[in-house]
N, C-alpha and C positions, 0 to 999 in steps of 0.2 A: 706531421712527422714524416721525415724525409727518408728512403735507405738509399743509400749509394751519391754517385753525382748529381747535383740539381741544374737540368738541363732544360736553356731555354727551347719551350716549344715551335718556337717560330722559323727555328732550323730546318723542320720537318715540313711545313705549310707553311705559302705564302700569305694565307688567309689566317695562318696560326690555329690551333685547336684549341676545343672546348673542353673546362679541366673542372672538375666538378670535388665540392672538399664540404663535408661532412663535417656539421660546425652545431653545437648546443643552442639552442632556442635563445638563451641569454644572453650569446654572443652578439646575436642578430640586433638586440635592443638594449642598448648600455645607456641607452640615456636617463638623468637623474629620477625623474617619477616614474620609472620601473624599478627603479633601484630601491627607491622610497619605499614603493608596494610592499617587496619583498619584504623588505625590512620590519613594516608592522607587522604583514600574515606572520613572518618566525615570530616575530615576539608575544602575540597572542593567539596563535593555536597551539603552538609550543606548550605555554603553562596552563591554555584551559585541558590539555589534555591529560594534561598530568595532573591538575587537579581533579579532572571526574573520574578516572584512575582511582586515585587519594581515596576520594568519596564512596566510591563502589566500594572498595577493602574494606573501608570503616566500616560500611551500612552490614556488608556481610558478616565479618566478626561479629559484629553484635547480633546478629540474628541467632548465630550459632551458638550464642553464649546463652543465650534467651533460652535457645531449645535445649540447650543442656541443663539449663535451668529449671526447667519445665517441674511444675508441682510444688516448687520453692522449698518447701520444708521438708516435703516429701521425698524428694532427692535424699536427701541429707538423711532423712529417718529410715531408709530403705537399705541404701548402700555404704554410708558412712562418711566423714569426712576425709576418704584416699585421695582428692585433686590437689592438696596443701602439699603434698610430699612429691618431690621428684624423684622419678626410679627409670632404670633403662630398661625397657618393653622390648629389646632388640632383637635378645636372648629367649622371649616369649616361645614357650610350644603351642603354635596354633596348630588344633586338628581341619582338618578339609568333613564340609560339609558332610559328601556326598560319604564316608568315611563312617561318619556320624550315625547318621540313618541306615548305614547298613548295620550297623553297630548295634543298634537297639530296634533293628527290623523295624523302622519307619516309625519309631515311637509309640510301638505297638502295645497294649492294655496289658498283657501277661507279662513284660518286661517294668511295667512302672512300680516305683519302690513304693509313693509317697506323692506326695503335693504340701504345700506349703503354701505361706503369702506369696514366697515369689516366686512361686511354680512350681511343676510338677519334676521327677527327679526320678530318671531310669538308669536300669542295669543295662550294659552293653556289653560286648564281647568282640574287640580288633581282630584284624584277621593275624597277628601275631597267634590267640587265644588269651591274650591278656585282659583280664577284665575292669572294666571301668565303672562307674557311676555320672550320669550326664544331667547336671541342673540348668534345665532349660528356661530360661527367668523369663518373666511375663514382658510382653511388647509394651507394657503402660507402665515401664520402670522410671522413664524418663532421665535415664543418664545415657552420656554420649558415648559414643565410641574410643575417644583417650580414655578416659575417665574411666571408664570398666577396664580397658588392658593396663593400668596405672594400677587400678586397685589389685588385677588376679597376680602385675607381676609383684606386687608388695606381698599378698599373701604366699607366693611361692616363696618367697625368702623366709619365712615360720619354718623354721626347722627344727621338731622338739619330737620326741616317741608318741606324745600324746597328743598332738594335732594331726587332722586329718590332712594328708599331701594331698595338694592340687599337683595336678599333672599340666595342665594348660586351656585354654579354652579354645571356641569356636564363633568367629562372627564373619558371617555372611548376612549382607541387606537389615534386614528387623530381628536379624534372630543370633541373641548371643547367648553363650553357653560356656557353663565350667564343667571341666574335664577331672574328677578326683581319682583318687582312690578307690577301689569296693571291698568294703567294707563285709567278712561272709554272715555275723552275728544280726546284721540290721543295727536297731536301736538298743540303749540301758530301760527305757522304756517298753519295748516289745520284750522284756524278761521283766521287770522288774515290777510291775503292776500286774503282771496276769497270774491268775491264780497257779496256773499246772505251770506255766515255765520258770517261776520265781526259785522252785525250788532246786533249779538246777546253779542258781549262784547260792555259795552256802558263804558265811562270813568270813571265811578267807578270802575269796575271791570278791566280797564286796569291799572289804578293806582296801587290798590291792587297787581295786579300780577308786576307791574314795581317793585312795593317797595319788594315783594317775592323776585324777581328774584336778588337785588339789596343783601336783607339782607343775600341769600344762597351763591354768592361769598363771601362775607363778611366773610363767617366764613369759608369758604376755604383759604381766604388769612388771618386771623386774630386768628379765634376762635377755630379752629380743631390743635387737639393733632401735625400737620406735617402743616406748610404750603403748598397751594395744589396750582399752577395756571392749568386751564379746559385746556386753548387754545384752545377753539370749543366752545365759545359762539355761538349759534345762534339761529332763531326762530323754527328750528326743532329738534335743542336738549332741548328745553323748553315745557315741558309735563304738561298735564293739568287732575287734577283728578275729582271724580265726583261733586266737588264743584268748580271746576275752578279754584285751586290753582295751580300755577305754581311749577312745579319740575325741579332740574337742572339736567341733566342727558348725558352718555355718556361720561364716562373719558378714554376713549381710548388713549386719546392725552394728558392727564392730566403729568405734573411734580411733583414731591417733593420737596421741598426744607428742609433743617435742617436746626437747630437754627436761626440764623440771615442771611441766605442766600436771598438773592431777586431777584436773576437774573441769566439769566445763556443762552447760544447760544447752535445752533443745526448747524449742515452740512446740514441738511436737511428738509425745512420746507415743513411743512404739515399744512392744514387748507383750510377755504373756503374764498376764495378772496370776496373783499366787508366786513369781520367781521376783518382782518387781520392787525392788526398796520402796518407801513410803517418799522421801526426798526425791527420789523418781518420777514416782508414779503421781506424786500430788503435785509437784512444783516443777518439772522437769530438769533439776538437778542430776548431775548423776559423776561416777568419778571410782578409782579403783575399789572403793567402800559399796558401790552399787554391784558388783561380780562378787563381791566377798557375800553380800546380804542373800542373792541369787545361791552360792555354793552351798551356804549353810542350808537353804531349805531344800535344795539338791540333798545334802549330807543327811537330812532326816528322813526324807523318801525312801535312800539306800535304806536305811536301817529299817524302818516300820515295812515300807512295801506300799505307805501308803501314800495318795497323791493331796500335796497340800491343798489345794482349792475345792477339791469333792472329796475330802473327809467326813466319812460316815455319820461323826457327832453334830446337828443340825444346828447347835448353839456354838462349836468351835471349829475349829482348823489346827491343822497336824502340829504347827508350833503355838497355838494353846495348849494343846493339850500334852505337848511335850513339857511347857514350860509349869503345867499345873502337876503332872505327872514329878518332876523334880523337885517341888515345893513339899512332895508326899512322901521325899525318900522312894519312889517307885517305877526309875524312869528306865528299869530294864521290862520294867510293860510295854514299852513301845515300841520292843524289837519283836519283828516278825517270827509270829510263832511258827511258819517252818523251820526256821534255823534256830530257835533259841537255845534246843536243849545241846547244842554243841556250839560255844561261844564262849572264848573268853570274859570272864566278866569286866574286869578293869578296862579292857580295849574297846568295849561296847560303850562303858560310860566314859570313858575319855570320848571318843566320837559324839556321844551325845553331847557331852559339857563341851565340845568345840564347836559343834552347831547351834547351841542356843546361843553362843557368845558373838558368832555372825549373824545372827538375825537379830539384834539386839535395837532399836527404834533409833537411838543417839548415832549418828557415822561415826563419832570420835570414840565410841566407845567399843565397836565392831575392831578387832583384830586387822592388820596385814596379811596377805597369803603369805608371805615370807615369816610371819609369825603362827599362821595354821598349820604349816606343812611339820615345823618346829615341834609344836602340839602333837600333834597327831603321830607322831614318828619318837618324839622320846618321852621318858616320863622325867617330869615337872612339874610346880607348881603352875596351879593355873587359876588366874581373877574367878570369882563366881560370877555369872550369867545376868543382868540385868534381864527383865521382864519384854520380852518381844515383840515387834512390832505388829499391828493385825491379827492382836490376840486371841479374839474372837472372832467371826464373821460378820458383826454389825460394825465394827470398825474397820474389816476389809468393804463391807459395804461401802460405807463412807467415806473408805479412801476413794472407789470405783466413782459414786455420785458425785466426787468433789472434781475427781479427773474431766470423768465427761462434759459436765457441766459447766467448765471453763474454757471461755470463749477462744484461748489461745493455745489450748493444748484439745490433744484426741487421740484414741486411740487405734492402730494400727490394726483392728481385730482378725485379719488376715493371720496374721501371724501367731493367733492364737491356737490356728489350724492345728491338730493331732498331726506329724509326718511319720509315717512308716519308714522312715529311713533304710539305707541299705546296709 
């Protein structure tokens, strides 16, 4: 490349000068068998290199999928099936660690509410003063990093009076965490089975909370954007705020379902025996009819006080003896004698007569919540109560011996844990 006149140098010197021009290697050798070379090196390092490229992304993805995978059923019975559903995490409140731990003073013993299968669960306090509840899930959950902020931003969209709000979570390295609400009551169970606090809910206020508890599945199986079944109703995932209202809380174990889906089986059932449908807990079945089965014996606990699976009578359980109590015309016996002698009568045995009709052994025979809230809220005729499932305790036996016993189901006993909720 030239600028200006191109002037011969021999004008200058008689001997002419030495003119030196900076020329690409290729230039130098045009002749055909370098030309050839070139030719094959592009054609095969070109595509091996894009092919081991190729190869690497392959080998990786599937690693990752592996490790997300991790426990196979355990996955799935832990945290639920949230990876089917697409949601934008974009919007996500992630808290900062360091945030965290000041929060609940390093996770300190005087701050911890509870423990559960998937970990222990403390009280905090932001430095706004806003108080929080922080479930710190166990390292051996074996779900990935989408996969948890898929599920918390899916459960941030449950927008109902009676479900407990996620505020956002926390993951840094191995340690992920939900951010709730606190809750000042704790648990329905830290009242409601102990002797001196029981009598602080008198049957108004157990009502109130029956029909909460009643109208928040409701709209996990009816009214929310995904159908939702919990599978973990119990009296200690039912949180009580500073007015007493019940919150439904703890989808750990929660499924989804899409469109017109209503049911669906697991290899591996998880849940706390005593709340557990029998097509559940024996067959791993399970389906809106399996939260209906769980509310009903939720619904009789309220009312007695007492807890179905360590019922005092040695030969039965709280819904035998609810269901033999009704066979005798007697089943305002089963209302806890601190509040009996202020209780409606009729409202007590409508609540009774709608809880034995969800615990009833048949699915097809068990109510809708869209048909208990109906119940429980107006007066109507109502079907009489088929005979209930685990009527005794040798037939809760046997459901238990038939569970564990089969090679393809087990149970989660973690999650049996008592939580002191917040």
């Amino acid at each position: 490349m030239w600028y200006g006149d191109l002037i011969d140098m021999k004008l200058y010197s008689d001997d002419g000068e030495d003119l030196y021009v900076r020329l690409a290697g290729s230039e130098l050798d045009s002749s055909p068998k370098r030309k050839k070379l070139v030719l094959i090196l592009a054609l095969t390092v070109i595509p091996t290199t894009l092919l081991l490229f190729s190869c690497g992304y392959c080998l990786r993805k599937r690693k990752n999928e592996k490790k997300g995978n991790a426990g196979g059923h355990a996955r799935e019975s832990t945290y639920g099936n949230f990876s089917n559903v697409s949601v934008k995490s974009s919007d996500l409140p992630l808290f900062n660690l360091g945030d965290v731990v000041i929060a609940t003073d390093d996770f300190s013993e005087s701050n911890k509410l509870g423990e559960g299968g998937f970990g222990p669960v403390y009280k905090g306090t932001l430095r706004n003063g806003k108080q929080i509840a922080v479930k710190r899930l166990s390292r051996n959950s074996g779900q990935g990093i989408e996969e948890f902020k898929n599920k918390v931003a899916l459960i941030q969209q449950l927008q109902h009076r009676n479900l407990v709000r996620i505020l956002g979570c926390c993951i840094q390295g191995e340690e992920k965490m939900l951010i709730y609400e606190y809750m000042q009551n704790k648990s329905l169970n830290y009242f409601i089975f102990d002797r001196t606090r029981r009598v602080l809910l008198d049957w108004r206020k157990r009502f109130d909370i029956i029909i909460g508890i009643a109208r928040g599945v409701l709209y996990l199986h009816h009214d929310s954007r995904l159908r939702i079944i919990h599978r973990d109703l119990k009296a200690s995932n039912i949180l009580l705020d500073d007015e007493m209202n019940p919150k439904i809380s703890d989808f750990g174990m929660a499924r989804i379902f899409k469109g017109n889906q209503t049911q669906g089986n697991t290899n591996r059932v998880v849940g706390t025996y005593g709340y557990m449908s029998p097509e559940y807990a024996i067959d791993g079945l399970f389906s809106v009819k399996s939260d209906v089965f769980s509310f009903g014996v939720l619904l009789l606990e309220i009312i007695s006080g007492n807890r179905n699976n360590s019922y005092h009578n040695p030969d039965s359980n709280l819904m035998g003896h609810a269901w033999q109590l009704w066979n005798e015309g007697k089943s305002l016996d089963l209302l806890d004698s601190s509040i009996a002698d202020s209780c409606p009568t009729n409202e007590v045995l409508r609540c009774i007569h709608v809880g034995l009709l969800c615990v009833q052994e048949n699915v097809t025979s068990r109510p809708t919540m869209l048909s208990v809230v109906s119940m429980l809220c107006n007066e109507m005729a109502i079907p009489p109560p088929k005979k209930p499932a685990y009527s005794n305790k040798k037939n809760f036996m046997d459901a238990d011996s038939s569970t564990s016993g089969a090679g393809s189901y087990s149970i989660n006993e973690m999650t049996a844990t008592e939580v002191h909720a917040r």
